[in-house]
Every structure is written in C-alpha cells, then in structure tokens.
ROMARKOL-936925 format. One record per residue (C-alpha): residue number from 1; x negated, y negated, z. Coordinates in steps of 0.5 Angstrom, whole numbers, plus 2048, in hexadecimal, padded with zeros to 3 digits. Layout:
+-----+-----+-----+-----+
!   n !  c1 !  c2 !  c3 !
+-----+-----+-----+-----+
! NUM !   X !   Y !   Z !
...
+-----+-----+-----+-----+
# end
This chain:
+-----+-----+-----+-----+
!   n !  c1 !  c2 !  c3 !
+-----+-----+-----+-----+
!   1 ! 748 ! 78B ! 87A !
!   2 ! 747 ! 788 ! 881 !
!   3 ! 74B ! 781 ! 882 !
!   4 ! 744 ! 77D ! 882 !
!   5 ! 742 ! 77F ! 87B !
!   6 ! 749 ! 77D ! 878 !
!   7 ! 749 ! 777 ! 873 !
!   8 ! 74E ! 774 ! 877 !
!   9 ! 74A ! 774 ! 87D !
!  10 ! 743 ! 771 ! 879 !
!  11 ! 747 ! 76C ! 877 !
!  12 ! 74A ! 76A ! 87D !
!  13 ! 742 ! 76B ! 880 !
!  14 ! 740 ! 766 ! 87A !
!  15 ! 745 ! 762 ! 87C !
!  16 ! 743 ! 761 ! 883 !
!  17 ! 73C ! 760 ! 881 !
!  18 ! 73E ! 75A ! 87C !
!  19 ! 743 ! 757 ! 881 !
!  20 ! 741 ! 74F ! 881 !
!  21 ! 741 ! 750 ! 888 !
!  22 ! 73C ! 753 ! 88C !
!  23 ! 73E ! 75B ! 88F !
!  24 ! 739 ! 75F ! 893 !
!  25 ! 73B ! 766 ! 898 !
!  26 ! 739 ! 768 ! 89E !
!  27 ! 739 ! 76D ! 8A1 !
!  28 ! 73B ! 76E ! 8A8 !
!  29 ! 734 ! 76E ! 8AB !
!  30 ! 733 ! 767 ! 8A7 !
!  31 ! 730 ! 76B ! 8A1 !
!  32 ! 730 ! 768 ! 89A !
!  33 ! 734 ! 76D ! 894 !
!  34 ! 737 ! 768 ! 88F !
!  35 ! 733 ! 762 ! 88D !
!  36 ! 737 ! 75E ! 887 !
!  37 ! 733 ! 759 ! 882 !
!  38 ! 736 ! 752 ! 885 !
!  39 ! 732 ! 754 ! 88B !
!  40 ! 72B ! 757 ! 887 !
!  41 ! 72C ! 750 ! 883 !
!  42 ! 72C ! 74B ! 889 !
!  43 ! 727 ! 74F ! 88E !
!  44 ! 722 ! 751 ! 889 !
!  45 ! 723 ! 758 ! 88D !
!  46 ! 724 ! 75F ! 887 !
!  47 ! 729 ! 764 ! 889 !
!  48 ! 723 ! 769 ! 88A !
!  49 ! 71F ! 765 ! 88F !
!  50 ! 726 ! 764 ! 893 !
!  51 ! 72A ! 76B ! 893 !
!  52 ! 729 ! 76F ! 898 !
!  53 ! 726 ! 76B ! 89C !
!  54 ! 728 ! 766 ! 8A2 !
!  55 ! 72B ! 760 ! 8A1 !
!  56 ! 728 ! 75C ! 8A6 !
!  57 ! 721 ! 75E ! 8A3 !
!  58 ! 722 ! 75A ! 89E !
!  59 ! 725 ! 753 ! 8A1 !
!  60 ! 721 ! 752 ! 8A8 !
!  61 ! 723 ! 74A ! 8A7 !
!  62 ! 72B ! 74D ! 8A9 !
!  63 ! 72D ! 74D ! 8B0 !
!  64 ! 72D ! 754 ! 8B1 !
!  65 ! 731 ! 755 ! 8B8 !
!  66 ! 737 ! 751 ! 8B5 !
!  67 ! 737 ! 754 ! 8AE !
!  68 ! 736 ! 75B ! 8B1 !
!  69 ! 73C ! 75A ! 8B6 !
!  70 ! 740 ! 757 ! 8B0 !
!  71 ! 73F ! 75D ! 8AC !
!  72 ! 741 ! 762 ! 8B2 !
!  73 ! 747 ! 75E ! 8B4 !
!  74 ! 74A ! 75F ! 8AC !
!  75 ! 748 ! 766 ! 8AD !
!  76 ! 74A ! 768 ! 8B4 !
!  77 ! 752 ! 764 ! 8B2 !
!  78 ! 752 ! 766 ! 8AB !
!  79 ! 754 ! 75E ! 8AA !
!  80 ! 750 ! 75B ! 8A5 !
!  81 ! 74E ! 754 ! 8A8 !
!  82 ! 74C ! 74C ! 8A5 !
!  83 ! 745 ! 748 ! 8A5 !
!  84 ! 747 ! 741 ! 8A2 !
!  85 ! 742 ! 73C ! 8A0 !
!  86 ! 745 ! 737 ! 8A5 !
!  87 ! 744 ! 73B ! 8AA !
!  88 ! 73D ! 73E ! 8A7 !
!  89 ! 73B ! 73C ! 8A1 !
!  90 ! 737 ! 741 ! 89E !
!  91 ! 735 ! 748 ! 8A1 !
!  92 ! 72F ! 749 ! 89A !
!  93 ! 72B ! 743 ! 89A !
!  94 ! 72D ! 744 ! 891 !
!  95 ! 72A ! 73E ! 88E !
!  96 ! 731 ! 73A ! 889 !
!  97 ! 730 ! 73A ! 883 !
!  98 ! 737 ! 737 ! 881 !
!  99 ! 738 ! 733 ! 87C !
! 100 ! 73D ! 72E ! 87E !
! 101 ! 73A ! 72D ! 886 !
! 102 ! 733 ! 72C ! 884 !
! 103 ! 732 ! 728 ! 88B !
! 104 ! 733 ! 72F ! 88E !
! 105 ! 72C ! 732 ! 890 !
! 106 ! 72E ! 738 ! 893 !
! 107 ! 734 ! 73C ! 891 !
! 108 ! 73B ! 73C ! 896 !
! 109 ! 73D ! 742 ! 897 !
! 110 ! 744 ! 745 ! 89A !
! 111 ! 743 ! 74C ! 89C !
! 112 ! 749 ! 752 ! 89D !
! 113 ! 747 ! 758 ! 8A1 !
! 114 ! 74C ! 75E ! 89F !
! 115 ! 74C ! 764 ! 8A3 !
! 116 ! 74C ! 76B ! 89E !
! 117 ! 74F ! 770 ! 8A0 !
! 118 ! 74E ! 778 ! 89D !
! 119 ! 753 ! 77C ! 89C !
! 120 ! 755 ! 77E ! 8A5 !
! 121 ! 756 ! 776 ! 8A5 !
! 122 ! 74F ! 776 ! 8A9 !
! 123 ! 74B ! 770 ! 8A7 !
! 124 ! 744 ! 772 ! 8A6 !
! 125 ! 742 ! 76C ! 8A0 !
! 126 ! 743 ! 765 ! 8A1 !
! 127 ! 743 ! 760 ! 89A !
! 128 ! 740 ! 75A ! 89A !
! 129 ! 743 ! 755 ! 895 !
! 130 ! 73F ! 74E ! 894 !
! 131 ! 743 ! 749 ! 891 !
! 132 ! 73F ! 742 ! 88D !
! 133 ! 743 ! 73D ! 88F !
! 134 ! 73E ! 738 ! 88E !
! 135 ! 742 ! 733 ! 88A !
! 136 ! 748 ! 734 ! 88E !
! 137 ! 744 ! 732 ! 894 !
! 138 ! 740 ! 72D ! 891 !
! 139 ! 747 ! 729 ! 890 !
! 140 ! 749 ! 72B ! 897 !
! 141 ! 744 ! 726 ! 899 !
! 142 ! 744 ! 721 ! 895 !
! 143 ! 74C ! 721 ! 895 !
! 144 ! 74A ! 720 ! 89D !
! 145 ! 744 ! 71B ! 89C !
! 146 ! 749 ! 716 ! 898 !
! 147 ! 74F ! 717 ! 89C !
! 148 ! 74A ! 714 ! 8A2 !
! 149 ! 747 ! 70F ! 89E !
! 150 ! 74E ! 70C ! 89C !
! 151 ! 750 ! 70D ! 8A4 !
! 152 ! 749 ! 709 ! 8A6 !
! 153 ! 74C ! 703 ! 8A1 !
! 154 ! 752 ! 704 ! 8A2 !
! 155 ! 750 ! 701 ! 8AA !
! 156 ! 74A ! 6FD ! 8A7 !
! 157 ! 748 ! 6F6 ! 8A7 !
! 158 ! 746 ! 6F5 ! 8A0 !
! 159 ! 741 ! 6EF ! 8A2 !
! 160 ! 73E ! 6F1 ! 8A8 !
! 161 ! 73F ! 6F9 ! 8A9 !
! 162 ! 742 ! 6F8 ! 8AF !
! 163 ! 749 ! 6FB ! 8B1 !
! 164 ! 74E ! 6F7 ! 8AE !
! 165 ! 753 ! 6F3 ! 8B2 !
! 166 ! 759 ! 6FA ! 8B1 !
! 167 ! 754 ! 6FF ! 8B2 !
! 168 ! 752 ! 6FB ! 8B9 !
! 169 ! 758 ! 6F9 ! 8BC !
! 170 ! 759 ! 701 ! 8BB !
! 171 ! 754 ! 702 ! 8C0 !
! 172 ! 755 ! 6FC ! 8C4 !
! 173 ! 75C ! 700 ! 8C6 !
! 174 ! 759 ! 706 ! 8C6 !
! 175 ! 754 ! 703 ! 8CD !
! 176 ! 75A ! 700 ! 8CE !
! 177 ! 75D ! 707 ! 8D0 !
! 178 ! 756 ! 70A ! 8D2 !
! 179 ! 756 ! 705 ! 8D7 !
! 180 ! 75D ! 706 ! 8DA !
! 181 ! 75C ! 70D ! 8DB !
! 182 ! 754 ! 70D ! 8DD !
! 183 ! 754 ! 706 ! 8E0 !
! 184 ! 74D ! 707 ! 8DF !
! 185 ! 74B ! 6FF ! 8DD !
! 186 ! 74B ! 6FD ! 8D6 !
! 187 ! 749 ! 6F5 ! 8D4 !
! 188 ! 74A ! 6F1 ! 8CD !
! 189 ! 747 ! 6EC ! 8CB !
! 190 ! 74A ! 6E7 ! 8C5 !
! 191 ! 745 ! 6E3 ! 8C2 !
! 192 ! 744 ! 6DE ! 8BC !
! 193 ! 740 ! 6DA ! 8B8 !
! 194 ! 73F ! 6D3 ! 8BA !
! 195 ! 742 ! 6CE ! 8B5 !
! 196 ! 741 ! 6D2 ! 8B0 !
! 197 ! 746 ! 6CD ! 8AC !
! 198 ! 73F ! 6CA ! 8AB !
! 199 ! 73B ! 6CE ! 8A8 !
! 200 ! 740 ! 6D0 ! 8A3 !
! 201 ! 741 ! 6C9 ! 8A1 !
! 202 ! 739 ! 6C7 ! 8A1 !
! 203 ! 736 ! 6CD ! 89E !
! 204 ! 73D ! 6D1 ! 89B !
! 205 ! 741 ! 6D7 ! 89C !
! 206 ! 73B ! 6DC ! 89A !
! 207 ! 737 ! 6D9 ! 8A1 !
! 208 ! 73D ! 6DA ! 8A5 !
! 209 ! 73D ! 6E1 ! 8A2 !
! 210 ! 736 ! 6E1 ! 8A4 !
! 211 ! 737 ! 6DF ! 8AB !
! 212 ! 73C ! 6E4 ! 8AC !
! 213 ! 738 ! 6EA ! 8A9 !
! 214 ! 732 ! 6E7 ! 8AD !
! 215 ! 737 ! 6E8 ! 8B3 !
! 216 ! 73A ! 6ED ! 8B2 !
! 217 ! 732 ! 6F1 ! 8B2 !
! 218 ! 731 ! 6EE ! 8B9 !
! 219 ! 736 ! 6F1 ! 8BC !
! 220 ! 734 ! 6F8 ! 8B8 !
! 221 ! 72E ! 6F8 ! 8BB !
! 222 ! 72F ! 6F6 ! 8C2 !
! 223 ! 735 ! 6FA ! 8C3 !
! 224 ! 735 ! 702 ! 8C5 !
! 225 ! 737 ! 707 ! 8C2 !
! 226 ! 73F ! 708 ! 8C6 !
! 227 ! 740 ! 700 ! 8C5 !
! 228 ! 745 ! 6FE ! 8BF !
! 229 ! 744 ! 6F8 ! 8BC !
! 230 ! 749 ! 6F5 ! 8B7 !
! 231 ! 749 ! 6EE ! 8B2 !
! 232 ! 750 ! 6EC ! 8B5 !
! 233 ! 751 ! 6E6 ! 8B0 !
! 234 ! 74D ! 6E1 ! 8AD !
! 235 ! 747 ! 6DF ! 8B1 !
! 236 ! 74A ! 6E3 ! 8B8 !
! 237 ! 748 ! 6EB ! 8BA !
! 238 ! 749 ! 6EF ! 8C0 !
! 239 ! 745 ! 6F4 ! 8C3 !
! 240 ! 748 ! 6F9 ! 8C8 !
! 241 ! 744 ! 6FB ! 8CE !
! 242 ! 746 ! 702 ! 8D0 !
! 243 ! 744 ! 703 ! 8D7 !
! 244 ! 741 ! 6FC ! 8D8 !
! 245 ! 743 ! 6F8 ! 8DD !
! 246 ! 743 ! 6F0 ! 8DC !
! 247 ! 73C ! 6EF ! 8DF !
! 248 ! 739 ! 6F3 ! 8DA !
! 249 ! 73D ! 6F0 ! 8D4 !
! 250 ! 73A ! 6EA ! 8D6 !
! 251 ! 733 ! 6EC ! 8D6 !
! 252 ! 735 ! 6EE ! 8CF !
! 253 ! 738 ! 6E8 ! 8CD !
! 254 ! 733 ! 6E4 ! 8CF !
! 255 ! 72D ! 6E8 ! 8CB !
! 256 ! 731 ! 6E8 ! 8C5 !
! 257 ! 732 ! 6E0 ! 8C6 !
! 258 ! 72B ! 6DE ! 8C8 !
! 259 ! 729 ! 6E3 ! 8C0 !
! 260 ! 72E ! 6DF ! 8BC !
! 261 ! 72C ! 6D9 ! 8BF !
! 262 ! 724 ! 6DA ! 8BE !
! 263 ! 724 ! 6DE ! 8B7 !
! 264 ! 726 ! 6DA ! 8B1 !
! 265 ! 729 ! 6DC ! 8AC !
! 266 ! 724 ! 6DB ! 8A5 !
! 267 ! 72A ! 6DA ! 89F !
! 268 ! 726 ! 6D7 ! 899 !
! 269 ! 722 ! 6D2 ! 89B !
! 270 ! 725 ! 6D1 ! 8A1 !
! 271 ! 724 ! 6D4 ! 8A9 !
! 272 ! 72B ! 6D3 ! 8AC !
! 273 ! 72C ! 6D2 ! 8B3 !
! 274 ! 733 ! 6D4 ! 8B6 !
! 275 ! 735 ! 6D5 ! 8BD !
! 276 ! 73C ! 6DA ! 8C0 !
! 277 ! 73F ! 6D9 ! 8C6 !
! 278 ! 743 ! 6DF ! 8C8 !
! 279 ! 748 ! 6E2 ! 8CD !
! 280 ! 749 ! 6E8 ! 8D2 !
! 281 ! 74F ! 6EB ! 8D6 !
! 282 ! 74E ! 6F2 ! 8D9 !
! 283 ! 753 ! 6F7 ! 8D8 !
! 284 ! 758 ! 6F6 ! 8DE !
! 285 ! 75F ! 6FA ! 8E0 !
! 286 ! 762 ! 6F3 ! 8E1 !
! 287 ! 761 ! 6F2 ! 8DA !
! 288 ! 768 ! 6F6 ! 8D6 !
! 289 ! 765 ! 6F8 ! 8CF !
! 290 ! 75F ! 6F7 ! 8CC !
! 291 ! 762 ! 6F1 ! 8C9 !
! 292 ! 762 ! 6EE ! 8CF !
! 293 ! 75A ! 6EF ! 8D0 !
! 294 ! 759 ! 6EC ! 8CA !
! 295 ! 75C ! 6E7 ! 8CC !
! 296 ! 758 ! 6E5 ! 8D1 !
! 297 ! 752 ! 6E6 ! 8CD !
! 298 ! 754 ! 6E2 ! 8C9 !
! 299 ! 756 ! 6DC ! 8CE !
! 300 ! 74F ! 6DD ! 8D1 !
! 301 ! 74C ! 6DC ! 8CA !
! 302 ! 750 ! 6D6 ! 8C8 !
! 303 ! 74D ! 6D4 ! 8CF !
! 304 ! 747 ! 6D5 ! 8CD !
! 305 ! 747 ! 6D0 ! 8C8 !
! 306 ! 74C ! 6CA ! 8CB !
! 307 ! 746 ! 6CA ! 8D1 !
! 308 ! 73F ! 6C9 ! 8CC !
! 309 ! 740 ! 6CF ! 8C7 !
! 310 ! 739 ! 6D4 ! 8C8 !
! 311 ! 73C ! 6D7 ! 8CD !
! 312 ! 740 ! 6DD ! 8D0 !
! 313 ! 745 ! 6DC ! 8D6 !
! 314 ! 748 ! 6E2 ! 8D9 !
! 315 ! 74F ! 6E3 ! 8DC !
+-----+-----+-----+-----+
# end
C-alpha cells in the first residue's frame, strides 16, 4: 500500500484541508496542486475549478510581476519569506466576515511562502499560507489612531484648537535651532487682544472665550500651512513665520488686524468689536536662544500697545 493511501496520511490531508488558515501548493511553474476549504470558503473558487490550473488565471487583481518574483525567490534560496499586513494588507481581496472587527470590510491578511523540497532537497513546490489577522490589525490601528488623538490633545488648546503654549515654545526652539544652522529668515509675531479685560467684565467670561476662539479661527485661516500657531496664555498667541523675512510678517499682521477690527464677533444679541495689537522680531544670531527672540517679540508687542494699541511694531 503506497504512502498516499494510508489513513495516517488521509488525516493529515483532511487536516490540512480543514486548517483555519488558508493553504494552497503550487507547482514550480505557479501550477494550482492543493487548495484547502479556508481559501474555497473565502474566494468562492472550488478545488476543481482551481487544481491544475494556473494560479494567476484566477487572481488578475494581483500584481503579477512582484508575486511571481516573490515566489521565484522562495523557490531559488529554499527560504520561505513574509508578506505583513503593515507593509501589504492583504494579497486576496477576501471580504471579513470576523465578529468582533465588523468596522473591517475586507480581510487583513499576513502571508508565508514556504518553500517544499522533495526527497534530493530540490524545491519544486511552493506553499502559500494565508493568516486572517483582521481583528489583530483592526486593533493595531485603533491603538495607533488613539495614541494619535492623545498626543494631538496633549499639545492642544482645548478653547481654541490651536497648539497649546508647551507644544508652541517646543517649536518655537525648534526654528530657533533651524535658523542657527540654515540662517534662512524666520519671523514671529506675538499678538494680543486689546482690552480684553473689558469684554470679560461687560459681557462675561463666555464672551471672552468667544473672542478667543473667534481669534484664534482668524489666524487658522490666514496662516499657511508650515506656520505654527499657538495660544501663549490667556488673551496672547504667537505665530511662527518660517522662511518669512519681517516685511512679509508685516503684511500678515497687518491683514489679520484689519480682519478682527472690521468683523464683529455675534455672542447672544450682541456684535462685539475688539481690536489687537501685535509685535514681530525676525529671527537674529545676535539673539542667544529662542527665548531671547520672544523676548523681543514680546517687548514689540508691549510696544504696540504703550503707543495707541491696534497696531503691530516691528523690532
């Protein structure tokens, strides 16, 4: 009686038909020989439409030169080798059926091609083992997306969105440092609200916390995209200007001026007006830390505000 037809070796052929994993043979010449229940299940494909037939015929939707290649390599160094979800999420396009993941439409998948060798040592098959790691990814990424969520809060203003006062200065040390070794010109401008003491004592603490966000919505709309903006403290934000020399602050400074004075602010039935003043320093090598640069900033601003208010000062 040949090996083939002993019960030991039908059980472990059952057994491999039944795996919980997905398992197809191929030939060397990319030839379909064994094809197990988890990948008639998922593709819908039965093993007599498949075995003996080419691989490729089935799944045009794979990029055919970089699997071939794959599977060449397993075979010419008799290693297997590793296709992840992170780098590939899936090589089927199976559709997830897992319980627990139901935000997955389509199944993640790990895959290991494991070279077969016959009884010379020659690699003449290649097996192709599918994982569903769905659930494992799924969690991956909501891990990573709420790790994300928490580092965006962690440097976020909670009132006006903008980058909070530590996440700011980080950043502010962090152009510093740029333009020491670049000299490419950098600007900062330090602005505040003009007697907003006022507006909390006339209207209340929730009309100043509207002025601010109001604010603070200006500046996100006239910015660019590579200038950082931040809530310094209280009614005072800065906006770090990379690669902007002072005149072009200026023009900034002056648009957002001209915006918060024309636009009042609707809270209840009121239409609040208020004005800023606001102070620029470009970055400087006579300047010995960034700290030293805010300062300036800063004594622009308080400037600004000792000469009419309303107004920026450059330095």
């Amino acid at each position: 009686m040949s090996p083939q037809n002993t019960p030991s070796f039908q059980a472990q052929l059952a057994l491999l038909k039944g795996l919980d994993v997905g398992l197809i043979i191929l030939e060397s010449d990319f030839t379909v020989t064994f094809w197990n229940q988890f990948m008639s299940n998922h593709s819908g494909i039965m093993p007599k439409r498949i075995l003996g037939s080419s691989f490729f015929s089935h799944f045009p939707e794979l990029n055919t030169q970089w699997f071939r290649r794959k599977l060449n390599t397993t075979i010419s160094l008799h290693n297997p080798s590793f296709i992840t979800w992170e780098e590939r999420p899936r090589l089927f396009q199976f559709k997830s059926y897992r319980p627990i993941t139901g935000t997955a439409s389509m199944m993640y998948q790990n895959i290991t091609l494991l070279p077969l060798n016959d009884e010379s040592g020659v690699t003449k098959q290649v097996a192709i083992i599918v994982y569903d790691v769905t659930d494992e990814a799924v969690s991956h990424q909501a891990l990573t997306a709420a790790n994300h969520e928490l580092s965006h809060l962690s440097r976020t203003d909670r009132l006006t969105k903008l980058n909070n006062r530590g996440y700011w200065e980080h950043c502010l040390e962090q152009e510093y440092e740029r333009f020491v070794r670049t000299q490419h010109p950098t600007s900062l401008i330090m602005l505040d609200i003009d007697h907003f003491k006022q507006v909390n004592d006339t209207y209340g603490h929730l009309a100043g916390d509207a002025v601010l966000v109001h604010l603070a919505k200006v500046i996100q709309q006239m910015i660019r995209s590579t200038d950082i903006a931040g809530r310094f403290g209280g009614e005072e934000f800065g906006i770090i200007l990379p690669n902007t020399p002072a005149a072009n602050a200026e023009i900034l400074a002056e648009r957002l001026r001209y915006k918060i004075e024309t636009h009042p602010i609707a809270y209840a039935n009121e239409q609040l007006l208020v004005t800023i003043s606001l102070g620029i320093a470009a970055a400087d090598s006579v300047y010995l830390s960034y700290q030293h640069w805010l300062e300036k900033a800063d004594q622009a601003l308080y400037q600004a505000k000792q000469t009419g208010r309303n107004q920026f000062v450059t330095v």
